[in-house]
C-alpha positions, 0 to 999 in steps of 0.5 A: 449488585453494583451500579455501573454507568456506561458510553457505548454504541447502539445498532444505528452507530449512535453513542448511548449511554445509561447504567446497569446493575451487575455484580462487577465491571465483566459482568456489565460489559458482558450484558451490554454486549448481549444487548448489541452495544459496542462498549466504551466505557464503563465505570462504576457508580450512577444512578437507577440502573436501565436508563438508557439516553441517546447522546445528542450532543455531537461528538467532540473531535480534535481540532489538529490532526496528529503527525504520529505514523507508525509502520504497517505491521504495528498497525496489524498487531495493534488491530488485532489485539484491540479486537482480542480485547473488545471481544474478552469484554474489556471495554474499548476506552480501556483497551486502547490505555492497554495498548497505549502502555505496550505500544512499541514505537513512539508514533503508535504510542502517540496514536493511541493516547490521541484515540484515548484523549478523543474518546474521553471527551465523548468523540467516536472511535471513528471521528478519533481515529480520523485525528491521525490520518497517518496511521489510520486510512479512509478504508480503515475508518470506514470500516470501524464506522460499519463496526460501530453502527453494526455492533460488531467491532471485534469482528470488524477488526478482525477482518482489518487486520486480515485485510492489511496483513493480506495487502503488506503481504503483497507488497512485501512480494513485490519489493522482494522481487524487484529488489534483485534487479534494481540492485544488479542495474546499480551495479552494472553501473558502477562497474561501467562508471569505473571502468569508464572514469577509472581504467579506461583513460590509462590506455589512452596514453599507451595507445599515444605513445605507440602510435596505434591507429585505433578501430571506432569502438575504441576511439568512441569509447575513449571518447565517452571515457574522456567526456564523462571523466571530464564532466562527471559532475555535470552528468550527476547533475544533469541525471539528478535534474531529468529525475526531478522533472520526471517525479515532479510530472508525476506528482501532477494529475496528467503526470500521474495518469500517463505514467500509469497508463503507461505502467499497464502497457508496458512488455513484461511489468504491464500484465504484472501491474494490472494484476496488482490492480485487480487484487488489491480492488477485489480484496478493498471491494470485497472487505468493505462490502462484508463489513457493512459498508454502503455500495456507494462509500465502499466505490468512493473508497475503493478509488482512492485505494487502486494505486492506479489513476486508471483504475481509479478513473474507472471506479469513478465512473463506475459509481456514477452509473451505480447511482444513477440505476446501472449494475456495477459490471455494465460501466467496469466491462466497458473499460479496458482494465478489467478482463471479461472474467472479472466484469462477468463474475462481478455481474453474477454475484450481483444478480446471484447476491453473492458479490462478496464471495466472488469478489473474494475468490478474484482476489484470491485467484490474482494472488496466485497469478501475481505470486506466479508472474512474480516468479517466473520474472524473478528467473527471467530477469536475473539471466537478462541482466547477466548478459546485459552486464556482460554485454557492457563489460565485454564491450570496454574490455574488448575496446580496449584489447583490440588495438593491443592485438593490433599492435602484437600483430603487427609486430608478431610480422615485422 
């Protein structure tokens, strides 16, 4: 039997530590983990084994937060592989030098020899992980806080990376759907650009020297062909600045709230962007609660992860009434954001103590309207953008070949 001194996590999230007897290192993290402690580093050698101290000592922590970022589907694998790990009995310390060495991208490599470096001087995973706010957010360090003080971080992981991967799923729908429009609209202008710059102006010398009188469609535009191949460059300026102002109102708090108002009243997009709002709140609420985390941290969290001013605001005043004694589905039923089905299952699963499973079955069934609305506005958009391009196009073309027709008639009679 060999001596093994050991760092872990108690039930209450403190960083304990202490040795035991065991016959080689898989054995000892076994033990500990029959002990419900988290471990995070065991190395052989120590002195009588069974002594176990609470670190009073407060956790060393960065003074700088890194830079290092990495993108969303690392941070998946990272998660679950770290949750594989732990869960095999490979201690945390160790897990994370694992993942250090395969770590794909230079950000995601930085991240973890920082997650290293920290825990080595006595830091938590969470207080490390806090070091680089660019690859782990409130909502992911919250939840390995709740993992921590509970004892289960694999399955706290595991429950991230089904989380994250959920919520990239849904942006990944998203951006597939709106990609078609946006790259139709910057086609329809650059064929109307030229048109106008490039085509259009040629006429006008043909219509001059045959001294055509031309209609108000081709004279307006002949008019706007000249002025924006006159002004080309005042115009890109002029679009370049108007969008400065537009991002620079939104970034602002009043900017942020209009906009999202507005993104919520909006024909079409508005019911699709309310629906986005309620899933991703009922999946964050959901998560955090099955985690462990306390009502009051699972709101503050919640509101800084809406995406959504208004719902944001919501949430806020929500938590206040929460503490002040109030049911969370009071001060929600009295906004306009969330729908009677929602206030009134939130309310139930209050009184019923199953708030977890149907804030889940929220999330699922918004999933399905999103993927759904997502769909049928795909097959809506692309005819509407068809006859908006052909609308256009049509427009010069026949500007242009009415004067023409004008003239062949006029000598068709002579």
């Amino acid at each position: 039997m060999v001596i093994f001194r050991y760092a872990a996590k108690d039930a209450n999230g403190k960083t304990v530590e202490g040795t035991v007897q065991a016959n080689d290192k898989n054995e000892a993290v076994n033990e500990l983990r029959k002990q419900n402690l988290v471990v995070m580093r065991v190395d052989q050698g120590g002195g009588a084994p069974g002594k176990t101290k609470v670190a009073t000592k407060a956790p060393k922590q960065g003074l700088f937060a890194t830079k290092a970022k990495c993108k969303r589907s690392e941070l998946v694998v990272f998660t679950r592989q770290l949750a594989t790990m732990i869960a095999s009995g490979l201690s945390l310390l160790e897990s994370l030098e694992v993942l250090a060495e395969q770590a794909e991208s230079a950000g995601m490599k930085v991240a973890c020899e920082r997650l290293v470096s920290e825990l080595r001087g006595g830091a938590d995973l969470s207080a490390a992980m806090a070091t680089c706010p660019k690859v782990f957010n409130p909502l992911y360090i919250s939840m390995v806080t709740a993992g921590e003080a509970s004892g289960q971080m694999d399955v706290i992981l595991e429950r991230l990376a089904e989380y994250v991967e959920a919520t990239e799923q849904l942006k990944r729908d998203i951006k597939a759907a709106m990609t078609y429009p946006v790259v139709s609209m910057i086609l329809v202008v650059g064929i109307t650009a030229f048109l106008m710059i490039g085509v259009v102006p040629g006429f006008r010398e043909v219509f001059d020297g045959l001294g055509a009188e031309l209609n108000p469609l081709t004279e307006n535009v002949l008019r706007i062909s000249d002025f924006l191949r006159a002004k080309w460059l005042l115009v890109i300026l002029a679009g370049f600045f108007m969008w400065l102002c537009v991002w620079g109102f939104k970034k602002t708090k009043q900017g942020a709230l209009f906009f999202d108002h507005v993104s919520l009243r909006v024909p079409i997009f508005g019911p699709l962007t309310r629906k986005v709002a309620l899933a991703r709140f009922s999946r964050t609420f959901a998560t955090l609660i099955r985690s462990g985390v306390p009502i009051m941290g699972t709101l503050d969290i919640v509101g800084e992860t809406a995406g959504n001013q208004v719902v944001t605001d919501v949430v806020r005043e929500s938590r206040e009434s929460v503490r002040n004694g109030n049911l969370l589905s009071e001060p929600l039923s009295q906004s306009r954001v969330f729908p009677p089905m929602v206030t009134r299952m939130i309310a139930i699963g209050e009184k019923s103590g199953a708030l977890e499973q149907l804030l889940e079955k929220i999330a699922e069934f918004y999933d399905a309207q999103v993927k759904a609305q997502i769909k049928a506005l795909t097959s809506l958009i692309e005819p509407i953008l068809i006859t908006f391009m052909g609308a256009i196009v049509g427009t010069v073309v026949l500007s242009v070949f009415l004067p023409i027709l004008d003239i062949v008639g006029e000598l068709g009679a002579q």
